[in-house]
N, C-alpha and C positions, 0 to 999 in steps of 0.2 A: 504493500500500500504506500509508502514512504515512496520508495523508485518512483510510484509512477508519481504522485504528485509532481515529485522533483522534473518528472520530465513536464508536465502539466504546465507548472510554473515555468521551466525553462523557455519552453514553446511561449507563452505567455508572454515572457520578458521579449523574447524577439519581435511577436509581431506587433508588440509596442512599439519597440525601436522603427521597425519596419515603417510602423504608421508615422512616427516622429518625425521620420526623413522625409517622407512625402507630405506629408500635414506643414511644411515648411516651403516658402516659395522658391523655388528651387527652377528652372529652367529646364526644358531636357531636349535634345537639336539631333535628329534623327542623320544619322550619317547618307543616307541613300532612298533619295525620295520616290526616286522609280524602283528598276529592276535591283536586287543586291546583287552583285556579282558575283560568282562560281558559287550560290546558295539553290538547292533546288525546292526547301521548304519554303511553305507562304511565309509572311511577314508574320509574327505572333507573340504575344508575352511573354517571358521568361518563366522559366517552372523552378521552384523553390525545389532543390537538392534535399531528398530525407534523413542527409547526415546532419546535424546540426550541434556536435561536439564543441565543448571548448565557448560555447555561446555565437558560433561563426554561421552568417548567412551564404549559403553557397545556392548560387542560380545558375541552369543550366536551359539546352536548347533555345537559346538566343539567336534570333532571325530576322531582328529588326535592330538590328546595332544603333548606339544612339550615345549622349555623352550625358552625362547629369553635372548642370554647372554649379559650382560652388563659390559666391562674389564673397570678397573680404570685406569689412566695412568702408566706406567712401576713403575716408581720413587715413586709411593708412594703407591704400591699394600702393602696389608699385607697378603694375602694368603688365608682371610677368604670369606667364601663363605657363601652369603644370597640365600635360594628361596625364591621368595615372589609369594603370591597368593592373589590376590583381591578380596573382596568381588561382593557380587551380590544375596545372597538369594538363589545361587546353581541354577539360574534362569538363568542368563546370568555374567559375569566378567567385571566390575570397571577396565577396561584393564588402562588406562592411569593417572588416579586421584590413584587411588591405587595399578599403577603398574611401569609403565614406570617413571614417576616422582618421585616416592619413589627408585626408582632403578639408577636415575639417581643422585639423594641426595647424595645414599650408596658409587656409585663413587668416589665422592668427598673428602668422606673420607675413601679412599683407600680398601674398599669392592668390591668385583667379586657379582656382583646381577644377580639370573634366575629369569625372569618373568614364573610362571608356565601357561600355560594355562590348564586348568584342565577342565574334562566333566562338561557338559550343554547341557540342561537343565536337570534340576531334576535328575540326577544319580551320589546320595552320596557314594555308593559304589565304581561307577569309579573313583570318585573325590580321596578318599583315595587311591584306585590302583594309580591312575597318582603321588600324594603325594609320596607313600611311592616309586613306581619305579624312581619318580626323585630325589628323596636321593641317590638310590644305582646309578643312572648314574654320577650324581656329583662325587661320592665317587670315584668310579669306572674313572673315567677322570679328580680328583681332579692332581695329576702328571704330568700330559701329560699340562696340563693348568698352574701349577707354581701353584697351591692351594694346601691347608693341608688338607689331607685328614679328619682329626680329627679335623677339626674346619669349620663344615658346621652345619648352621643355618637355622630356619625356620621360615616364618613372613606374619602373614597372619590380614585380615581385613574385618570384619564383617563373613560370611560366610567363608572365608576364614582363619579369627582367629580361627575358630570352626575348620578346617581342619587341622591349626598347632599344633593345642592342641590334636586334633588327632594322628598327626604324633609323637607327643611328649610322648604320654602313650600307643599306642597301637601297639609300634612298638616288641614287641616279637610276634607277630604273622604276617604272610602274611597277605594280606587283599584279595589276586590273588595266583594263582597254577605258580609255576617259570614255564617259558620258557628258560631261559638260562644262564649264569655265572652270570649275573650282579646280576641276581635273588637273590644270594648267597650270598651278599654283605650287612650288618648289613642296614637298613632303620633308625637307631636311629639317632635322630640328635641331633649334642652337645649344643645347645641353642635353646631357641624359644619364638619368641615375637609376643603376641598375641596384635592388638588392634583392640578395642569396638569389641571381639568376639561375637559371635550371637551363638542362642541354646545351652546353659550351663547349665540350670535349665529345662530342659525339663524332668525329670524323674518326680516319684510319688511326689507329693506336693512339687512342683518345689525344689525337689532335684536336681543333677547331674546330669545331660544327662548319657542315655547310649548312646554306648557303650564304655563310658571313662573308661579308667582302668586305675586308679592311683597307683602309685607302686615306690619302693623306686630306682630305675634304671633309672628314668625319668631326664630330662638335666633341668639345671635353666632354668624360666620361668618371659620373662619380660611383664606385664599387664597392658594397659593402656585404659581410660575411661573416660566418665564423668556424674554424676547424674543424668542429664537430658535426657540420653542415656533411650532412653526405653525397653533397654535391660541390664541395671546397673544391674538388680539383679540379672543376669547370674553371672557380674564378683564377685560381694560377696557371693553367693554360690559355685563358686570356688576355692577362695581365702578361706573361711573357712574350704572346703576339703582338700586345698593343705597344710593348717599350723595343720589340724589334723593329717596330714602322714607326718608330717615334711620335705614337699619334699622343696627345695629354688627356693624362687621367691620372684619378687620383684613388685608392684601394684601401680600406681597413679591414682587416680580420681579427675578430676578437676569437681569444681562445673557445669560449663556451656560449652559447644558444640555441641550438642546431638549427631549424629551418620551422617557415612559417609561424614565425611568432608576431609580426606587423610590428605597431608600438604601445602594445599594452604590460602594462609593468607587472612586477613580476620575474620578469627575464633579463639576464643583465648585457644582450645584444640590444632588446628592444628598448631599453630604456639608454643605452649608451649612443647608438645610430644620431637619431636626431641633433644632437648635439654638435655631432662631427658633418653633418650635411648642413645645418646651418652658417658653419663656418666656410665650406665651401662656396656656396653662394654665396657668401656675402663678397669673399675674395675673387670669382670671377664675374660678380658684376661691379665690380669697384676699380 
């Protein structure tokens, strides 16, 4: 009897949250007005994930990609603009622990946060289409919102680090055939902060994942991790490709947190992280 209440109430405490988010005026800018591209489902809601461990909302079957905006108060905007993407293993989306809460932090200190929702389940190709098309929308409405067009960032977590890192090197090529002006609009983003990315060493004897392209046009890169991550030796074989192409980035590994903890305390990666990304930005936009 105990169990299940705890689960009762657990369930309970989310879909408060759930509604908090949404019961808050909040913007939300659908990536693809017409056809989605290489999607063969209709457009549709997202379905709430039956794991619901740890207090985390995970949403899956995503087919209508879209961004949910998050404005900082007027008085202390600075114009920069984060997407953030959560992980999930490209299985389902860390919607709230690695999205809405990280978004809500970037507020605070005067950051414009999009939550991306990006495809689910399984489709890395659309996840990149959603990526690179919600750069060009950003860019493309960075003016009309009071944002710099030239200072939109990218920040992604676990599968979702792997998708910034994406948007970070493989932005000379489409990843989609344009359908319209925004199409036309650079997808490069001027920073991008990966943490505990996932699939980096997936190539021949845990090389570099393809299809990374590393190349010297690419924006600094902020990397964070920790050893006991059982995916650390993605970040030290990228860290060793990025200081061979002399591209700038900047890497902490803390000894202990292992993966998926966002920034709720408790864990002393998550509560250490922020700390050290605020000081990065501050130094490369200064």
């Amino acid at each position: 009897m105990r169990n299940r209440m705890k689960i009762c109430f657990a369930g309970l405490a989310l879909l408060l949250y759930i509604s908090g988010i949404q019961g808050q005026i909040r913007d939300t800018l659908y990536l693809w007005p017409n056809k989605v591209p290489n999607e063969i489902s209709s457009k549709q809601r997202p379905v709430q994930y039956p794991d619901t461990s740890r207090a985390v909302i995970r949403i899956t079957e995503i087919t209508n990609p879209s961004l949910t905006v998050f404005k900082p108060k007027k008085e202390i905007s600075n114009g920069i603009s984060i997407i953030i993407a959560p992980g999930g293993g490209y299985r389902y989306l860390a919607i709230n622990i690695e999205g809405y809460e990280v978004a809500e932090w970037l507020n605070m200190l005067g950051f414009t946060a999009f939550v991306l929702e990006y495809r689910t389940p399984d489709n890395k190709l659309g996840a990149l289409n959603d990526m690179q098309r919600a750069i060009r929308l950003v860019r493309n409405k960075s003016k009309s919102l009071g944002l710099n067009p030239n200072k939109i960032g990218t920040m992604g977590f676990s599968a979702g680090g792997h998708l910034a890192m994406l948007s970070s090197s493989n932005f000379k090529k489409s990843s989609y055939e344009h359908s319209d002006d925004i199409d036309k609009i650079s997808s490069r983003p001027d920073f991008s902060i990966l943490m505990y990315p996932a699939y980096l060493d997936q190539g021949e004897n845990n090389s570099l994942s393809d299809p990374i392209d590393l190349n010297e046009d690419m924006p600094p890169l902020f990397i964070f991790g920790t050893l006991d991550d059982p995916l650390s030796n993605g970040f030290l074989v990228l860290a060793k490709a990025l200081k061979k192409k002399n591209i700038p980035f900047e890497m902490h590994l803390l000894p202990q947190g292992g993966h998926g903890y966002g920034m709720r305390k408790g864990n002393p990666a998550a509560e250490e992280w922020p700390n050290y990304l605020k000081k990065w930005l501050v130094k490369i936009f200064n």
